[in-house]
C-alpha positions in Angstrom: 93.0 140.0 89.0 90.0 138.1 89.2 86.6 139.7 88.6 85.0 141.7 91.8 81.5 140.9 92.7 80.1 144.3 92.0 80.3 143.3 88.1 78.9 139.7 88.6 77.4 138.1 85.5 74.3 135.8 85.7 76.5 133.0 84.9 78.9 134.0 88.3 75.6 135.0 90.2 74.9 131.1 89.5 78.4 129.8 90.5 78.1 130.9 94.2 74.1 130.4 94.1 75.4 126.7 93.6 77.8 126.9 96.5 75.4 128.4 99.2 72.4 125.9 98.2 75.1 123.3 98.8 75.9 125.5 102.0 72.6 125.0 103.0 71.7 121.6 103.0 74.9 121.1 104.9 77.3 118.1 104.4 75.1 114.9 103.9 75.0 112.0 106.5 77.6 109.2 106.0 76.8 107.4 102.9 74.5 104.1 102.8 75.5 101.0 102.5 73.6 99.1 99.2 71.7 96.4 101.2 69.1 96.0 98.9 69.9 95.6 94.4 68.6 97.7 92.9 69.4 100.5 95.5 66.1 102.0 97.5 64.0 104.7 94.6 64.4 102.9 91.7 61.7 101.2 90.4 62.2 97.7 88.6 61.7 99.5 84.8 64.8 102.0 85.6 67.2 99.5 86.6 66.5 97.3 83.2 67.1 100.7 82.2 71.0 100.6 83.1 73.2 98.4 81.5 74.9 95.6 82.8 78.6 95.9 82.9 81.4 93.5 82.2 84.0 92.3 84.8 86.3 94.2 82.4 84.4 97.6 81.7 84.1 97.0 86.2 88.0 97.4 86.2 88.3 99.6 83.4 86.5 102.5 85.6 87.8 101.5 88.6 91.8 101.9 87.6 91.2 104.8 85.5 92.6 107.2 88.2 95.1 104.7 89.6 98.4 105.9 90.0 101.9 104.3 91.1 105.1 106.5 91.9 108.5 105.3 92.5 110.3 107.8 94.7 114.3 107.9 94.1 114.5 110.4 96.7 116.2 109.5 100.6 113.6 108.8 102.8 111.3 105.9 104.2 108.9 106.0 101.8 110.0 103.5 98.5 106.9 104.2 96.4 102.9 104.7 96.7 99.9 103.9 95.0 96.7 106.5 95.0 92.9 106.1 92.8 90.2 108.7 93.1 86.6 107.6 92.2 84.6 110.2 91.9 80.4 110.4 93.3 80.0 114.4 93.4 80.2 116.1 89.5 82.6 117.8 90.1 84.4 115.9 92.7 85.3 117.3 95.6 88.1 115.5 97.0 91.9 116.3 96.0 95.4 114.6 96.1 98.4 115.9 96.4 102.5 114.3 97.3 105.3 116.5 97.1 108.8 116.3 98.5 110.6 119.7 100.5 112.5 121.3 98.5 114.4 123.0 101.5 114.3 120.2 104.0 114.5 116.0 104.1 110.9 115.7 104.5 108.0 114.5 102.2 104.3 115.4 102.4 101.3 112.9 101.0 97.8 114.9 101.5 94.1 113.7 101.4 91.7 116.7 101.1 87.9 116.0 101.6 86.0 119.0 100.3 82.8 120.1 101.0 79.6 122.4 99.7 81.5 123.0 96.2 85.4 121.7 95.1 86.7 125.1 95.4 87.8 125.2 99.1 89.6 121.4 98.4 91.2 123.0 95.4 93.2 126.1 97.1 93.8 123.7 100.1 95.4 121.3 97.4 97.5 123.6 96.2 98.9 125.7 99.0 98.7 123.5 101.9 102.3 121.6 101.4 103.8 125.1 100.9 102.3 126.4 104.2 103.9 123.4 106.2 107.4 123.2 104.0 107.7 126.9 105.0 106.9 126.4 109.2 109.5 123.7 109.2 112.6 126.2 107.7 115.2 127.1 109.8 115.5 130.8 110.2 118.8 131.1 107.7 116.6 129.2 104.8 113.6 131.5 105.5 115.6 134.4 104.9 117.0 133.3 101.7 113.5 131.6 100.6 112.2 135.4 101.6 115.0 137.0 99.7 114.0 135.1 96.5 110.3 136.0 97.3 110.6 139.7 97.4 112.3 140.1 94.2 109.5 138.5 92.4 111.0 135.3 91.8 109.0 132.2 91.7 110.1 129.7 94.3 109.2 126.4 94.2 109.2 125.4 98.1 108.3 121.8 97.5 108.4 119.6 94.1 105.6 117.2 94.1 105.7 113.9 92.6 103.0 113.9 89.8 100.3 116.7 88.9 97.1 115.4 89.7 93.9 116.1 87.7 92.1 119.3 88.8 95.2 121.7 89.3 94.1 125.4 90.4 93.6 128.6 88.2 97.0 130.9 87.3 95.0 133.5 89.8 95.8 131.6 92.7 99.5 130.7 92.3 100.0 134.8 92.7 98.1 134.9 95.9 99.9 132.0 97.2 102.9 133.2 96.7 102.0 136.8 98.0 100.7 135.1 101.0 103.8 132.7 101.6 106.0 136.2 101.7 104.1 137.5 104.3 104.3 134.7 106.2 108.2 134.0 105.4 108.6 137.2 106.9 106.4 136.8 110.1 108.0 133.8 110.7 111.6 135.1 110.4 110.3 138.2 113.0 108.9 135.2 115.6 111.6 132.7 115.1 114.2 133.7 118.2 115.9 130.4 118.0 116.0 127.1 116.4 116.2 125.2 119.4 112.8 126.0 120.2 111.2 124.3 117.1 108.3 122.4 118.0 106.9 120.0 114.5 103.5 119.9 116.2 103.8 124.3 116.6 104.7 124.2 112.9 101.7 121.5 111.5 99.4 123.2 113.7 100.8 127.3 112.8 100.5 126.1 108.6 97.3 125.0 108.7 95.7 127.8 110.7 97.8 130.9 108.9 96.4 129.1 105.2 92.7 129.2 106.7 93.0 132.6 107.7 94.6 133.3 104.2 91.5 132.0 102.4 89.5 134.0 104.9 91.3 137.1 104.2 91.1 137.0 100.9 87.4 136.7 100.7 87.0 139.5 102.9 85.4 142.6 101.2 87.4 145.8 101.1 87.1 148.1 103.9 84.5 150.6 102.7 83.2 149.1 99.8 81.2 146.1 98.5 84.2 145.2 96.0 85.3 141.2 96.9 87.3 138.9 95.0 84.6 136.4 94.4 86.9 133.2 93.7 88.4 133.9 97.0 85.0 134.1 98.4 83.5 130.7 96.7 87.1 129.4 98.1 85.6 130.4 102.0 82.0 129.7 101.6 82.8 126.1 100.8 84.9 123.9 103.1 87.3 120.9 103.2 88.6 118.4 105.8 92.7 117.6 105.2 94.7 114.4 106.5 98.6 115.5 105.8 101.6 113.2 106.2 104.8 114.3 106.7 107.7 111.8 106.8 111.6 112.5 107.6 113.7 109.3 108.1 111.9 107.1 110.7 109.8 110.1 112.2 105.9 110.2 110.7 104.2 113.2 111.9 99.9 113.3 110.3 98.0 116.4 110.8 94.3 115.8 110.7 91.5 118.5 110.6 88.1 116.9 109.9 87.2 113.3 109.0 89.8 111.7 106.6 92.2 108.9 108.3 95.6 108.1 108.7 96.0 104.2 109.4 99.1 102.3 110.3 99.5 98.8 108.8 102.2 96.6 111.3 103.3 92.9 110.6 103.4 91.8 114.1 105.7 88.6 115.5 102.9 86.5 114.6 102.4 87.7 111.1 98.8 89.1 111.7 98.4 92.7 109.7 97.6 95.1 112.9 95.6 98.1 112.0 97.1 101.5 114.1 95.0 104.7 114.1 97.0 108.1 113.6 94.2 110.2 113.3 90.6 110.9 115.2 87.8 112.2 113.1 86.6 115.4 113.8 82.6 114.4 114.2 80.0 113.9 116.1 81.1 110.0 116.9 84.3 111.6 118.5 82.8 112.9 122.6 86.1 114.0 123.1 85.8 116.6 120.2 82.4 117.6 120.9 83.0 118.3 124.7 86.1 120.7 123.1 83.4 122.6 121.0 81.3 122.7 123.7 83.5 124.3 126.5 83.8 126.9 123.9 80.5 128.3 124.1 78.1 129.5 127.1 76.0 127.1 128.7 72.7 128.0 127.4 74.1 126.8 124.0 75.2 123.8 125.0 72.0 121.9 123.3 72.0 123.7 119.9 76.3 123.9 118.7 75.6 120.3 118.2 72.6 118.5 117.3 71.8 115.7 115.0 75.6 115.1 115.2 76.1 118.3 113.4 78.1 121.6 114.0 74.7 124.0 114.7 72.5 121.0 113.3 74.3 121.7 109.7 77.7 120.5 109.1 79.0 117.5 110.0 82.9 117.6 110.2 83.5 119.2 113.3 86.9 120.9 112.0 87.3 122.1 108.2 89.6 125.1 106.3 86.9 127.6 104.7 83.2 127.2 106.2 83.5 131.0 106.7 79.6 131.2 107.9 80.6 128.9 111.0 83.6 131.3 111.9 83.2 135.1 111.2 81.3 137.5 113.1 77.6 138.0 112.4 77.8 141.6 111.3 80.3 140.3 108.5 78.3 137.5 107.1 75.5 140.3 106.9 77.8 142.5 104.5 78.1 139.6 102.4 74.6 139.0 102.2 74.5 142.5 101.2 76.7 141.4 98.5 74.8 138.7 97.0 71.5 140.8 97.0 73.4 143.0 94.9 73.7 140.2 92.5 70.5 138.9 92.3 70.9 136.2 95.0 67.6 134.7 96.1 66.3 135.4 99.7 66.7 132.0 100.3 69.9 131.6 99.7 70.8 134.8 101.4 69.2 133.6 105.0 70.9 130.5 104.5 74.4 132.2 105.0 74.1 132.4 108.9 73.2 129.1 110.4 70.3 128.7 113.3 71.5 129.7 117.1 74.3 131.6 115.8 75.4 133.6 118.6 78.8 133.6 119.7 81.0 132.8 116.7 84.2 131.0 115.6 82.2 127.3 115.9 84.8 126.3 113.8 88.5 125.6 113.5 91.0 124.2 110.8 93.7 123.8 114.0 95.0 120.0 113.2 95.9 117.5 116.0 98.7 116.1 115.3 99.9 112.2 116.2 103.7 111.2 116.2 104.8 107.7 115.7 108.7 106.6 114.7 108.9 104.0 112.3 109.7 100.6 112.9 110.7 97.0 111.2 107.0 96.6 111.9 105.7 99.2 110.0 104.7 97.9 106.4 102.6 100.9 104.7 100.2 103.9 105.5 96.9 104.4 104.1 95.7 108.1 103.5 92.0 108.2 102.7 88.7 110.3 103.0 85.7 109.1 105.0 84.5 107.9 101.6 86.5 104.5 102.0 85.8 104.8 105.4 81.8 105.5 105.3 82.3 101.5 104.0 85.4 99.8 105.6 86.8 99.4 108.5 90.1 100.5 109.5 91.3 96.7 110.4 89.9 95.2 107.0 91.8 98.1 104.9 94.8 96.9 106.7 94.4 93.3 105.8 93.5 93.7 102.5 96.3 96.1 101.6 98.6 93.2 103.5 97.3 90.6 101.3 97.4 92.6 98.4 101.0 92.8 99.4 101.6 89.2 99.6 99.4 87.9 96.3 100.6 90.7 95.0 103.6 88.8 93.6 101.8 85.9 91.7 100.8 88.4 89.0 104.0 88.0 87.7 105.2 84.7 86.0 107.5 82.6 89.0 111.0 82.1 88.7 113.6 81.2 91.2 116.6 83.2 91.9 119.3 82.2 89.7 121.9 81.7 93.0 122.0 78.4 94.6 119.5 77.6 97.3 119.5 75.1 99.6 116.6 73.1 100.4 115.2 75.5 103.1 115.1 78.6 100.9 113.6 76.7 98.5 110.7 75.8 100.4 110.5 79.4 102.1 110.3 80.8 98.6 107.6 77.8 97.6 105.8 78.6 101.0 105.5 82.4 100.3 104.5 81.8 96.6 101.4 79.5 98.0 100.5 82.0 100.3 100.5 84.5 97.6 98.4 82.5 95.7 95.8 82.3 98.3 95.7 86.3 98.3 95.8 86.8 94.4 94.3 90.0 93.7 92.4 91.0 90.7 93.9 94.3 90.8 97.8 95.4 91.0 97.2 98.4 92.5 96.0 98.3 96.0 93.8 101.5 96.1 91.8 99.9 93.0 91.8 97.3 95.4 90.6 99.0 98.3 88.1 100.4 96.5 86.8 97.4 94.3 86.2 95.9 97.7 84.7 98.7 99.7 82.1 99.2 96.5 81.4 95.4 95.8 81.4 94.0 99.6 78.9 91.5 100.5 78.2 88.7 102.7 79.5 86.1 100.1 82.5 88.2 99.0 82.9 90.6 96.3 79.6 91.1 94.0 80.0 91.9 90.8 76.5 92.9 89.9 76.7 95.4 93.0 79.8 96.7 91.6 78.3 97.4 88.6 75.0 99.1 90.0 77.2 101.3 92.1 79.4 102.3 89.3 76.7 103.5 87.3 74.4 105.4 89.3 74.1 109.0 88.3 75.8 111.7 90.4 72.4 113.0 91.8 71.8 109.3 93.0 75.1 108.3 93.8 76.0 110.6 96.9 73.0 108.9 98.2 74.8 106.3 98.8 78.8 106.6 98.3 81.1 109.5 98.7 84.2 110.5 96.6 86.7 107.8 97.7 90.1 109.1 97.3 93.1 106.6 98.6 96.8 107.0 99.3 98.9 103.9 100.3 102.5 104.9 101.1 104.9 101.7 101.5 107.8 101.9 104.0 111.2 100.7 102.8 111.3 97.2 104.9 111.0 94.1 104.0 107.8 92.1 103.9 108.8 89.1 106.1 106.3 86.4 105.8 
């Protein structure tokens, strides 16, 4: 059991001190693009100050998180590629692919945390369980409740590679005391398979985890006592952009602003971008009329303002955030908490935002976007607002179709050992010259992505801009970048070009 708050040390006092400044400067504004080298505050003596870079040491950082999965498993995804580059210390955004243990499907998640890791890091880890769960049938929830009860471990989904990052041993028992209790709810509520709805079941797992992480920061009835990794887990936040696939069905979830975006081949052979998520901000009026209705009208100027939730946070749906969702009278007994601990005044005020008068502002409920796979449908790209802050949705999609098509000249040519007649000959010549024109410096496309959202310019890619951007210190950085964490998932069909 984790330490309670009542016997904080300086060092813990710290930990969430950390988390609530973050808390109160709220999420910063999308990042800036570089128009200027060096970026705006440094003067001319610290940027002779930071070295130059090589092309190679450019690539070396770049691909040091890149990652390529076959999958062997039945289903329409044949493999994907994911990178991480980090700007917060400690990063805040989180991977995570798994397949379903108990069902067809597979699950590819982008997690965008904010105000502290801590929130991304529980979401990582118990998210895919939440929504393998929602999707059982009612016999397989009573034998995965069965197995539950008598202490056994279950593993309810297998993912396909253990990111950095992974969650302390604390959490796996409270995610697995929390899955029984909601195994078992669901087994009560369940009247009839015929009645499943996939959006119901997206929508029920995200909400039942976000009111798991609020429950278990919740101080005990009484008494000041409070599990206070629990509690850093609620006081921070993330945004999540799940994927769930199951033969040619593709279901994303999206709470917050990550993306989901559908790259088609159309008859023509242009790459067509396809939205399958909105962003939950303040760009989105259909989103901030939702929040809006919610709340009387003599609040209607102040729940949002300078595009923010209460002036503050700038997603407009996130799991955690607990000081946008609970009732005022139970933020005060946690700020009764952190005076206990030596927390400053400051940082105690901060914990109830301005105009907060008729709470939950805030909801991790997902919307949820249905599209069934096609010829068409080439690959899926799964990123945070990072990549986004910087690219547009149509430009990801062509360069990740490029990359696709020059992706085959990094290997030496050869021509199938069968006999060809003269038309596949010249197919197979046509294709390699078009290749050719699309070589890419990197062979995996989320290095790519991400090489070309950094280094973007007027006259292409710049390397000296790469280099600044790579090397600015994480106090500088998020001044201008965010995490960047990509997912590509590639559909088995041919690439027809």
């Amino acid at each position: 059991m984790a330490t309670l708050l009542t016997s904080y040390t300086r060092g813990t006092a710290a930990c969430l001190s950390t988390v609530m400044c973050t808390v109160r400067r709220g999420r910063r504004q999308p990042a800036r693009r570089l128009q200027l080298y060096p970026p705006a505050g440094f003067t001319s003596r610290d940027h002779l100050m930071i070295p130059h870079l090589t092309p190679k040491q450019v690539t070396n950082i770049l691909s040091q998180n890149e990652l390529k999965v076959e999958i062997m498993d039945p289903g329409p995804v044949k493999y994907f590629e994911s990178n991480h580059l980090a700007s917060n210390s400690p990063t805040e955004d989180q991977l995570v692919e798994a397949k379903c243990n108990y069902t067809t499907g597979q699950l590819f998640a982008v997690i965008d945390g904010h105000a502290g890791p801590e929130c991304g890091r529980a979401v990582k880890q118990r998210l895919l369980d939440y929504i393998a769960v929602s999707m059982m049938s009612p016999h397989t929830l009573e034998t995965v409740y069965n197995l539950l009860k008598d202490s056994q471990h279950v593993d309810i989904v297998k993912h396909y590679h253990k990111h950095q990052g992974e969650s302390r041993r604390y959490m796996l028992d409270i995610n697995s005391r929390d899955i029984a209790k909601f195994v078992q709810e669901l087994i009560s509520t369940t009247i009839s398979w015929d009645e499943f709805s996939m959006t119901e079941a997206l929508q029920e797992a995200f909400v039942r985890l976000d009111q798991d992480i609020s429950s278990s920061a919740t101080p005990s009835p009484g008494s000041n006592l409070v599990n206070y990794e629990s509690l850093e887990q609620a006081l921070s936040g993330c945004c999540a952009c799940v994927a769930h696939t199951d033969g040619d069905h593709l279901h994303v979830a999206n709470t917050g602003d990550c993306r989901a975006v559908l790259g088609q081949l159309d008859n023509e052979n242009n790459w067509v971008a396809v939205r399958l998520s909105n962003q939950h901000n303040a760009e989105n009026l259909t989103e901030c009329q939702r929040i809006k209705s919610e709340h009387p009208a003599d609040e209607q100027m102040s729940v949002i303002k300078n595009n923010r939730l209460l002036g503050q946070l700038a997603p407009l749906r996130a799991f955690g955030d607990i000081m946008y969702k609970w009732p005022v009278k139970d933020l005060k007994n946690v700020i009764n908490i952190l005076s206990n601990i030596g927390a400053s005044v400051l940082i105690q005020q901060s914990l109830i935002p301005p105009k907060y008068y008729t709470p939950p502002y805030l909801t991790a409920r997902p919307d949820i976007v249905h599209h069934k796979l096609t010829a068409k449908d080439k690959f899926l790209i799964l990123a945070t607002d990072g990549l986004w802050d910087m690219m547009s949705s149509q430009n990801a999609v062509k360069l990740v179709g490029e990359h696709m098509e020059g992706k085959q000249t990094l290997s030496s040519f050869s021509l199938p050992v069968e006999p060809l007649n003269l038309g596949a000959a010249n197919q197979i010549l046509s294709n390699r010259k078009i290749g050719l024109a699309h070589k890419p410096k990197d062979s995996n496309v989320t290095t790519h992505l991400i090489r070309n959202a950094l280094g973007d310019s007027s006259s292409g890619i710049k390397h000296s801009k790469l280099s600044t951007m790579l090397q600015l210190s994480p106090s500088i950085s998020r001044n201008y970048r965010d995490d960047i964490s990509v997912t590509v998932l590639y559909f088995d069909t041919p690439l027809n070009i």
